[in-house]
N, C-alpha and C positions, 0 to 999 in steps of 0.2 A: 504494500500500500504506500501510495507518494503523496503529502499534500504540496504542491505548488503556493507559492506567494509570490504575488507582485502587487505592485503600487498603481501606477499610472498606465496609462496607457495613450501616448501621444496621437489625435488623428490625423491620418493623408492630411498633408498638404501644413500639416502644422509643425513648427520648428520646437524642438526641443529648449527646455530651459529649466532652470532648479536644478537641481542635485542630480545627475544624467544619469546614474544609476538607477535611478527609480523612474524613470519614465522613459517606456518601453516604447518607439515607433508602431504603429496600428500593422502593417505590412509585415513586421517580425512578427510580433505577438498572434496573427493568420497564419502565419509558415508553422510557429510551435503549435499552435491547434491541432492544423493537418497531420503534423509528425504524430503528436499524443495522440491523437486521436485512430494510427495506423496502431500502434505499440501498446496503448493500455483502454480501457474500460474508465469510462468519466462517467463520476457517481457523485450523486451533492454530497456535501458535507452532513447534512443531518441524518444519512443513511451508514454512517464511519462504521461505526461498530455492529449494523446489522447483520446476520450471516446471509451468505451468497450462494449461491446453487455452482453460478460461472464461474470455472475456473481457468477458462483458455485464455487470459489475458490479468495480467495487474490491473490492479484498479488505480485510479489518480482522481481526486478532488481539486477543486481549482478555486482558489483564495484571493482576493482584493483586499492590501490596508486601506487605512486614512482615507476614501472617502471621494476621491479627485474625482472631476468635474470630467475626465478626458474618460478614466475605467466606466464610470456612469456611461458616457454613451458609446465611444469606437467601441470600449471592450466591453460592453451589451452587444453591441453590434454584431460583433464577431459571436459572439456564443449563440447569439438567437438565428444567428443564420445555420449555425451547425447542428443548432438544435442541445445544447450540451449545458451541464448546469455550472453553477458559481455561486461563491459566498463573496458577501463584500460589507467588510467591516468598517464601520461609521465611528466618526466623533462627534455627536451632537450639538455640542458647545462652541462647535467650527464651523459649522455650515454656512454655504452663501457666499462664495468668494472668499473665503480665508485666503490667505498667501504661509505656510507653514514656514516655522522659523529655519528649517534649514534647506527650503528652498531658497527663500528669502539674503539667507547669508552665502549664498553659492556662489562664486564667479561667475558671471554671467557670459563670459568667455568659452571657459572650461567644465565649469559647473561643479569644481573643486573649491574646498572650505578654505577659509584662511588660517594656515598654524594649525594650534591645536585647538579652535575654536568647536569643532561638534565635542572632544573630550571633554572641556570644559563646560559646555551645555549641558551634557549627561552626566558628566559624574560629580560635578559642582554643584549647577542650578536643576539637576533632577529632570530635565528634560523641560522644565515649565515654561511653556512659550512667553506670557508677558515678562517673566523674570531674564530669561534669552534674548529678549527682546533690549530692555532695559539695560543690561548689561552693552548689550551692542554699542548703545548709542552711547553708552557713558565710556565705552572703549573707540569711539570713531570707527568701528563696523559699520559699512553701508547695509542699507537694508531693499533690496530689490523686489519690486510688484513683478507678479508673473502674470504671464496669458490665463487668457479664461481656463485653458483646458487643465491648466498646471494649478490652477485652485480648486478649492473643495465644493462638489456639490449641493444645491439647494435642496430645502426639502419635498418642492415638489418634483425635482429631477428624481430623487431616491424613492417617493413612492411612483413615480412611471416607471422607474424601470423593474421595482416590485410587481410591477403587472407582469413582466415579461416570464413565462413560462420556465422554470428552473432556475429563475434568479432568488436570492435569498438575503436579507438584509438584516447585521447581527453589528453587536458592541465589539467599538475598538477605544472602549474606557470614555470619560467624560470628557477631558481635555487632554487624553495624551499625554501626560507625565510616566515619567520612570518610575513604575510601581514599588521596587524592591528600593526605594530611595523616598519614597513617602511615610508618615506615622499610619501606623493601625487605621486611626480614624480617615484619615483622606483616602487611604486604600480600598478603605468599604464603601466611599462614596462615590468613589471612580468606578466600581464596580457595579453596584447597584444603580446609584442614579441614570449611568448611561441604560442598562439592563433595563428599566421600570421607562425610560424615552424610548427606545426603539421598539417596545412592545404596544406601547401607549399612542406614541404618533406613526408609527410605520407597520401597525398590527404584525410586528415578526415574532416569532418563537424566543426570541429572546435565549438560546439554548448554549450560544458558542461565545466568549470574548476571545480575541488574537488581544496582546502583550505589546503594548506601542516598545518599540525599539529593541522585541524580541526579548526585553529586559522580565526573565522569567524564575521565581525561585518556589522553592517548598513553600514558604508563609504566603507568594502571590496565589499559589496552588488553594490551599486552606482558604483565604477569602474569596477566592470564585466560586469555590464550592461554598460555602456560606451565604454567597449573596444567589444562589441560586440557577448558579450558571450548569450545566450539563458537559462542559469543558472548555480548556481552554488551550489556546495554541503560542507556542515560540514560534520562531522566524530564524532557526535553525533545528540539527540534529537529523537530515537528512530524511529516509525512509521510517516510517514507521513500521517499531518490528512486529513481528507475530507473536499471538499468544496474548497472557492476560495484560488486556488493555491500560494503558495510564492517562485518562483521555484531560488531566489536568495540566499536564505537560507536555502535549501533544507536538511531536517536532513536526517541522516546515524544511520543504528544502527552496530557499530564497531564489527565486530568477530576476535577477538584471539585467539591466539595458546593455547591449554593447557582446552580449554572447553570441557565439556564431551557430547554425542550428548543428554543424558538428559539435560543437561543444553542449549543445542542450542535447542530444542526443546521446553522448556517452553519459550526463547526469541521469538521464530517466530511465535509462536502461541500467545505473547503479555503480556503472566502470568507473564513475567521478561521485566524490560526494561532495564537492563544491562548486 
């Protein structure tokens, strides 16, 4: 079993910008369809742990962070034409044109951070976007607007594309902070409060959160289960193994912008685990 992550998805005709890694060209992200969809068996996420009759193929699930404005629609686009499902995890507290702080701090060049500025963002300021923010300007950090596509969706982009047949809309925490670097209390409220919106305004199951910045520990574990979550996902640890399930730590294997489909092709077939 594989879950796939990615972020963005840039459409035809639109140029890349923010953090290049995360925002995959719509014309790749078509080519990796085609390929997974020759080599494994694409199954939602809310079916992870049910048992399978098939066993002529792996199975692979197909995940969306944060929310973007570009996954909402090219990468609908692309799964509603194949017919194939997807999970796409929201930040409520974002919606509408966010510009996220490490797009925002990217070269707009290169789409590389300054220094060690993303270090310092996560393991300093906790991931917290106005605190990232603030810091920037008090350090002469510029801070860059991105294209539409390269910002976060609105809410009625996310329930249209909830109509869309195997599409699925779950928590990626309330405002995206580095959970394993918050107190108890804000950890529950990241959890829950995003959990009780996406059920509340976007009628989802509310069953899965993804771990903003893959940042995942035993205690993150313990309060998703608390708040009522049915699992939760990292953004690393490659294949998920067989056998009894640990669906509180569920690994991701990350897809980035910029891999060539030879090189997606040894990862999904297992030869690579990065």
């Amino acid at each position: 079993m594989l879950i796939l992550a990615y972020h963005n998805i840039v459409p035809d005709g639109a140029e890349p910008a923010g953090e290049r890694s995360l925002h995959l060209p719509q014309r790749e992200f078509a080519a990796q369809l085609d390929l997974l969809g020759e080599t494994h068996r694409i199954i939602p996420l809310s079916s992870l742990w049910e048992p399978r009759e098939e066993r002529d193929r792996p199975c692979a699930v197909l995940t969306f962070d944060d929310g973007y404005r570009g996954a909402m629609t090219a990468g609908v686009q692309e799964l509603a034409a194949r017919g194939v499902p997807g999970t796409f995890f929201v930040v409520p507290s974002f919606l509408g044109d966010h510009t996220f702080w490490w797009d925002a701090l990217a070269n707009p060049g290169d789409g590389t951070m300054p220094g060690d500025a993303r270090v310092h963002a996560l393991e300093v300021l906790g991931g917290d976007d106005a605190a990232v923010r603030r810091w920037a300007l008090d350090t002469g950090l510029p801070l860059g607007e991105m294209p539409a596509h390269a910002r976060s969706a609105a809410e009625d982009e996310l329930k249209a594309a909830g109509t869309v047949p195997g599409i699925a809309l779950e928590s990626h925490t309330w405002s995206h902070r580095s959970l394993s670097r918050i107190g108890p209390a804000d950890l529950a409220n990241e959890l829950r409060r995003s959990r009780e919106w996406v059920r509340e305004h976007l009628g989802a199951a509310g069953e899965w959160c993804s771990c903003p910045y893959g940042d995942w520990s035993p205690g993150v574990a313990a309060a998703a289960a608390a708040a009522g979550y049915r699992g939760a996902l990292r953004l690393d640890g490659g294949w998920v193994p067989e056998g009894v399930p640990a669906p509180f730590g569920t690994p991701r294997l990350n897809i980035p912008a910029g891999m060539s489909v030879g090189g997606f092709r040894l990862r999904i077939d297992g030869v690579m685990a990065r």
